[in-house]
Backbone bond lengths (Angstrom), bond angles and torsions (degrees), N, CA, C in turn:
res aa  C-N    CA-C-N  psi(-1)  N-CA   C-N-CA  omega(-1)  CA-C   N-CA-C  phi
1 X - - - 1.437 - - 1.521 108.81 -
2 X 1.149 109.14 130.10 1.643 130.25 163.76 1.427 129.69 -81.85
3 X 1.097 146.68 102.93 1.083 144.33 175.66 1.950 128.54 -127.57
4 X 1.103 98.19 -157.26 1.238 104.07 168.96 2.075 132.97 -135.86
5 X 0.795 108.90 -175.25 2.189 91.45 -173.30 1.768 75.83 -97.92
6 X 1.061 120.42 -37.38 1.746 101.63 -171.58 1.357 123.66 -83.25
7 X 1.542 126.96 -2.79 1.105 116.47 -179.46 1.443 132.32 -39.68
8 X 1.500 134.04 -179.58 1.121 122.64 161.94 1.770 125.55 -76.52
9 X 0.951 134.89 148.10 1.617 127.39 -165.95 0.917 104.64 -77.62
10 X 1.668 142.45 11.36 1.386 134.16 151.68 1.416 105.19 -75.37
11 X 1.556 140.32 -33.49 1.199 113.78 176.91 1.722 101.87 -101.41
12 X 1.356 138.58 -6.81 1.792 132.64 153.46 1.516 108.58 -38.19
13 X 1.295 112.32 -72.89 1.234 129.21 -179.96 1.435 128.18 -28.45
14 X 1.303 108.81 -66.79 1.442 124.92 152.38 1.370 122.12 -26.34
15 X 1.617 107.68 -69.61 1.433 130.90 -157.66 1.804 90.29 -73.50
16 X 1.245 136.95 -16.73 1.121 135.14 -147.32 1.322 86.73 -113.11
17 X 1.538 125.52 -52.17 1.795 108.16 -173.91 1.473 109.43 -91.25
18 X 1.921 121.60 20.19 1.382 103.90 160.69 1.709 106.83 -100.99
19 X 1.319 120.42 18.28 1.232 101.12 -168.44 1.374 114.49 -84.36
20 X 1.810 102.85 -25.29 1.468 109.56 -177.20 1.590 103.80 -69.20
21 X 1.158 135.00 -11.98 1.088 143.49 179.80 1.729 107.78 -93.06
22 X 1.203 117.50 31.80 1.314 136.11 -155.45 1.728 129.34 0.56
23 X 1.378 101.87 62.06 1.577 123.42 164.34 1.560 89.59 -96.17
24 X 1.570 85.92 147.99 1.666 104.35 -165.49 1.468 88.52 -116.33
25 X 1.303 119.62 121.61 1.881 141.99 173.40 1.383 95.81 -107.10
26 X 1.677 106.62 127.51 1.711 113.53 153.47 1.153 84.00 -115.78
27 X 1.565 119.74 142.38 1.015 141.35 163.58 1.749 107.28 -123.38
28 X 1.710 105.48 116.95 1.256 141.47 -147.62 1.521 84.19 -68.41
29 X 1.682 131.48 165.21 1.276 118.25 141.48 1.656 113.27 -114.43
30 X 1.209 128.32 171.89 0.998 134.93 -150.53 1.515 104.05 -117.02
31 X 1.339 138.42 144.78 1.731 132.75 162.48 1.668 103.59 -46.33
32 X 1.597 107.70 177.60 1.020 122.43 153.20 1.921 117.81 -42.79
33 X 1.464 117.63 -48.29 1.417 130.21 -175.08 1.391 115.45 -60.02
34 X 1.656 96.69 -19.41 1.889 96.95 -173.54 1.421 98.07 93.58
35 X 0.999 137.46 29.68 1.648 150.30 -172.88 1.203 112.31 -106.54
36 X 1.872 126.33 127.54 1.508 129.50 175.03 1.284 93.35 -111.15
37 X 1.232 112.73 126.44 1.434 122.81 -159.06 2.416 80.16 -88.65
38 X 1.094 108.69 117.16 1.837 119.85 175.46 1.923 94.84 -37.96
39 X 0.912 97.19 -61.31 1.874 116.75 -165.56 1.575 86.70 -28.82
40 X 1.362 89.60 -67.95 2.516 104.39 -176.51 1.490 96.38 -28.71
41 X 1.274 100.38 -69.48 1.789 115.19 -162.18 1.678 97.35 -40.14
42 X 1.632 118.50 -71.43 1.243 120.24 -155.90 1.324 114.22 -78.99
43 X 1.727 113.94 -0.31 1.506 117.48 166.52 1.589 125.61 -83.71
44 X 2.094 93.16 -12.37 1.469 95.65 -151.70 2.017 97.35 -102.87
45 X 1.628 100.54 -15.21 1.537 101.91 168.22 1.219 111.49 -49.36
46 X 1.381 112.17 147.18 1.226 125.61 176.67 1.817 111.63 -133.84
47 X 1.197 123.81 150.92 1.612 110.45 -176.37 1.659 118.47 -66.42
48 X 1.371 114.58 19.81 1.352 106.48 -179.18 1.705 93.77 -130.12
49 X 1.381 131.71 5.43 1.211 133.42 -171.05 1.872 93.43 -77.07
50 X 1.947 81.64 121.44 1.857 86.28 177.50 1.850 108.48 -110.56
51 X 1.370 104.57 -1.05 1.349 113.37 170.88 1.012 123.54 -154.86
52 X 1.333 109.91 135.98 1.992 118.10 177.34 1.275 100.60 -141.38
53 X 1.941 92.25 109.65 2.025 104.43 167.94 1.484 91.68 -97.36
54 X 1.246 91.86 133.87 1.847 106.76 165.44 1.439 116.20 -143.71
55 X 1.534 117.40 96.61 1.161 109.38 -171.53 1.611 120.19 -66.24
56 X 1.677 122.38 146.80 1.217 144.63 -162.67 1.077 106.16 -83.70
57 X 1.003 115.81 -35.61 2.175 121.47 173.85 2.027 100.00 -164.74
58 X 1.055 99.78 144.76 1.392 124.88 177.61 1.545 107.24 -115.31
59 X 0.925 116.73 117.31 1.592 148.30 153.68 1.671 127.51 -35.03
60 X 1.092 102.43 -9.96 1.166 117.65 -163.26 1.541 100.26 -109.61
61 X 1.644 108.13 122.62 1.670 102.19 172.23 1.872 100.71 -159.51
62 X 1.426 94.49 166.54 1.381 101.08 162.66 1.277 138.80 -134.79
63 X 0.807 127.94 -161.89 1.626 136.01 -178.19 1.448 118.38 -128.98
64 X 1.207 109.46 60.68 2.291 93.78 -178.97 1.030 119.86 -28.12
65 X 1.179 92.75 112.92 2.170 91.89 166.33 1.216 111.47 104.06
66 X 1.628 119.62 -11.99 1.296 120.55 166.02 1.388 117.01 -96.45
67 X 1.826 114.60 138.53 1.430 102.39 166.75 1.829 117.16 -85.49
68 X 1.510 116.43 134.31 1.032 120.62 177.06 1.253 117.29 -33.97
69 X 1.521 133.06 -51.18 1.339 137.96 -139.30 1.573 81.02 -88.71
70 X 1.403 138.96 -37.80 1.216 137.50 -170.85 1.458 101.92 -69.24
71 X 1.485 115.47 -44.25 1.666 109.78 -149.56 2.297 79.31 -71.58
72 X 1.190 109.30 -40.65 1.522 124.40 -160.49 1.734 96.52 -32.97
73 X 1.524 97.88 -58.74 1.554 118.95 -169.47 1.513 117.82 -36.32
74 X 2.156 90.95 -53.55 1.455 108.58 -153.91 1.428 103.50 -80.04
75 X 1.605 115.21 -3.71 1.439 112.13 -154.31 1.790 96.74 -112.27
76 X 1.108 114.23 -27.46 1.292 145.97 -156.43 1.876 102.54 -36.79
77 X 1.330 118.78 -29.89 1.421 138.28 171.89 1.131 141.09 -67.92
78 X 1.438 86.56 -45.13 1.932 116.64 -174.98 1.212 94.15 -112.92
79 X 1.374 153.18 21.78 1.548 145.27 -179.53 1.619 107.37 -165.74
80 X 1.468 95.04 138.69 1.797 96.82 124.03 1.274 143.14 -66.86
81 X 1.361 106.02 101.26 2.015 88.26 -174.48 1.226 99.39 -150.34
82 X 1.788 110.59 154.39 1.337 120.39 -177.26 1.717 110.81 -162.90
83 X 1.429 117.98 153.10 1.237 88.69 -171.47 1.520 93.95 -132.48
84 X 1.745 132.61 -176.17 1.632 139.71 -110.80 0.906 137.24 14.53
85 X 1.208 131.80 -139.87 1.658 128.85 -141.63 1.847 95.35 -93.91
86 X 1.501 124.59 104.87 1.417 97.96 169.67 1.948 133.05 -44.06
87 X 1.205 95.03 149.85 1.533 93.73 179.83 1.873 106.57 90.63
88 X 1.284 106.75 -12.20 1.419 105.80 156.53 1.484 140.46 -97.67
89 X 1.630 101.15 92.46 0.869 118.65 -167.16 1.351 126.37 -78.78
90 X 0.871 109.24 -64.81 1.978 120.37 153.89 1.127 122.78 -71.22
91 X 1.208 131.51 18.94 1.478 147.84 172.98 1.394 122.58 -150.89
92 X 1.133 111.48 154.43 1.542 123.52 -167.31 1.763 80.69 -118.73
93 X 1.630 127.45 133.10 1.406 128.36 158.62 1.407 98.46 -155.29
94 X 1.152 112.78 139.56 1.565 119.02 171.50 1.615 120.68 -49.64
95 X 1.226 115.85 153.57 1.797 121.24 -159.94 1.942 88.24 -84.93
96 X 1.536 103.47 113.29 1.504 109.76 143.21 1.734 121.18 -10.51
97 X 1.429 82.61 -73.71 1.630 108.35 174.93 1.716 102.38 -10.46
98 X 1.733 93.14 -84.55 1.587 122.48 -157.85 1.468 81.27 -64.04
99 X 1.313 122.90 -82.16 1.661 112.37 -167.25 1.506 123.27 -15.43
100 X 1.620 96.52 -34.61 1.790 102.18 -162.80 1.819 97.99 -80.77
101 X 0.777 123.25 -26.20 1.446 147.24 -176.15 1.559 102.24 -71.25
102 X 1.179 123.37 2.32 1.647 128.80 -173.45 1.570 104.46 56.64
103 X 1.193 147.81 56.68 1.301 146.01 149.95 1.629 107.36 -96.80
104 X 1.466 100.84 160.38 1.378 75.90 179.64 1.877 101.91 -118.51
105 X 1.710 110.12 -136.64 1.480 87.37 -164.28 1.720 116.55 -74.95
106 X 1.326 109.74 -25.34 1.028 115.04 -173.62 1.694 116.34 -65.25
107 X 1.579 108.70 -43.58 1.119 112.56 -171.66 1.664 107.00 -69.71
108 X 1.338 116.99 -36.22 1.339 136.74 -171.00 1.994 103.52 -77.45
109 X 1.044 112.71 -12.83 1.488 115.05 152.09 0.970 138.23 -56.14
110 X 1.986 94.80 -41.02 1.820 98.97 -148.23 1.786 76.43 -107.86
111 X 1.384 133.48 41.38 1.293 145.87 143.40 1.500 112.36 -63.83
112 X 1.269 123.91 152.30 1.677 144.02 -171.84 1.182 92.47 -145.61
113 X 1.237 114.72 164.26 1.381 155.29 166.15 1.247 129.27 -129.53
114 X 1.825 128.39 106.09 1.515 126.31 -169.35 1.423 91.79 -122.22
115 X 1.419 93.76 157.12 1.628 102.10 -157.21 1.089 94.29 -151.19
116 X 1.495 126.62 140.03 1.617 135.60 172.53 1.636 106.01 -155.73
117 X 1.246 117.82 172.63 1.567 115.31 163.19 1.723 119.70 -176.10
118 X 0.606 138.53 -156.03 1.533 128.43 -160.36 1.729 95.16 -84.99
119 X 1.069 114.97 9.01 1.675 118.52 -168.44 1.480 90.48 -109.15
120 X 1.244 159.13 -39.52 1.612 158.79 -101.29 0.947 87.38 -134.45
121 X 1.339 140.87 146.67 1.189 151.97 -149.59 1.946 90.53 -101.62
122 X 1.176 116.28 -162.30 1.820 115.46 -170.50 1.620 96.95 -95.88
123 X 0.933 128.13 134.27 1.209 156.37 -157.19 1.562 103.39 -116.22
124 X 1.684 94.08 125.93 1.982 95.98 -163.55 1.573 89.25 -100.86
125 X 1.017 123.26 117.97 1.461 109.27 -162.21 1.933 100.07 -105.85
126 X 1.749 101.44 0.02 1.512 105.78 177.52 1.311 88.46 -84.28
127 X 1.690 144.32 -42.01 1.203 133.52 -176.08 1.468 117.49 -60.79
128 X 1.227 112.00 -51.48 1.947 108.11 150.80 1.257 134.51 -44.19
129 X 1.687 119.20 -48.58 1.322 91.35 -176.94 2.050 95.15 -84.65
130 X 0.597 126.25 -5.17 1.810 121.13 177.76 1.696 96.55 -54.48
131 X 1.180 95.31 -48.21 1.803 100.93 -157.74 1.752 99.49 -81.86
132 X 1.308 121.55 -5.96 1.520 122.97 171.01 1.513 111.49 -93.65
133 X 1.591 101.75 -25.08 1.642 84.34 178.74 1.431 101.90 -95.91
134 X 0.884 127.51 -16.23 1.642 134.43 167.56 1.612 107.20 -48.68
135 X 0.929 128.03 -28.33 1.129 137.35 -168.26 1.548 118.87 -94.98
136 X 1.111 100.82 -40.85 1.634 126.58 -176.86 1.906 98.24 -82.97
């Protein structure tokens, strides 16, 4: 199995309790940008590789210099947005994601999450970024 350090933890998870069952996972790492450089991917196949998740875009971003809970507020109208680790519900923990990305906890805090999809109504994204540099 092929993967990546940022995937989502539905395919980590997986890839993580077949190994003791001895399936062999490389899990790719990513730049600072959240970037799998293709070259990694097509160096890291091997002739017995029966799966490669590589996510197409990641969800996960930030703003330097902004605090989340602020950008959360200002955005709160014109977006879906929320920020740590999705699926933490009763807990606040920093996003895998950002961690995998070499940030560390602090920086990987002041991470958000915006979310839309063919369901979300049209998204003014000049009213977002207005309200991000407003902020900054």
């Amino acid at each position: 199995m092929l993967t990546t350090a940022i995937e989502h933890k539905a395919v980590l998870e997986p890839c993580a309790a077949l190994e003791p069952e001895g399936f062999a996972v490389t899990r790719l790492p990513v730049t600072a940008g959240g970037f799998v450089d293709p070259a990694a991917v097509r160096a890291a196949l091997r002739p017995d590789t029966g799966l490669v998740s590589v996510m197409a875009v990641n969800n996960k971003t930030g703003v330097p210099g902004l605090d989340s809970e602020a950008l959360m507020v200002a955005l709160k109208d014109l977006i879906a947005i929320s920020n740590g680790s999705a699926g933490t519900s009763t807990r606040y923990t920093p996003s895998p994601v950002l961690k995998a990305m070499g940030l560390d906890d602090d920086q990987a805090s002041a991470g958000v999450r915006i979310s839309w999809s063919h369901l979300t109504p049209a998204v003014d994204w000049e009213a977002v970024a207005a309200r991000i540099r407003a902020l900054q």
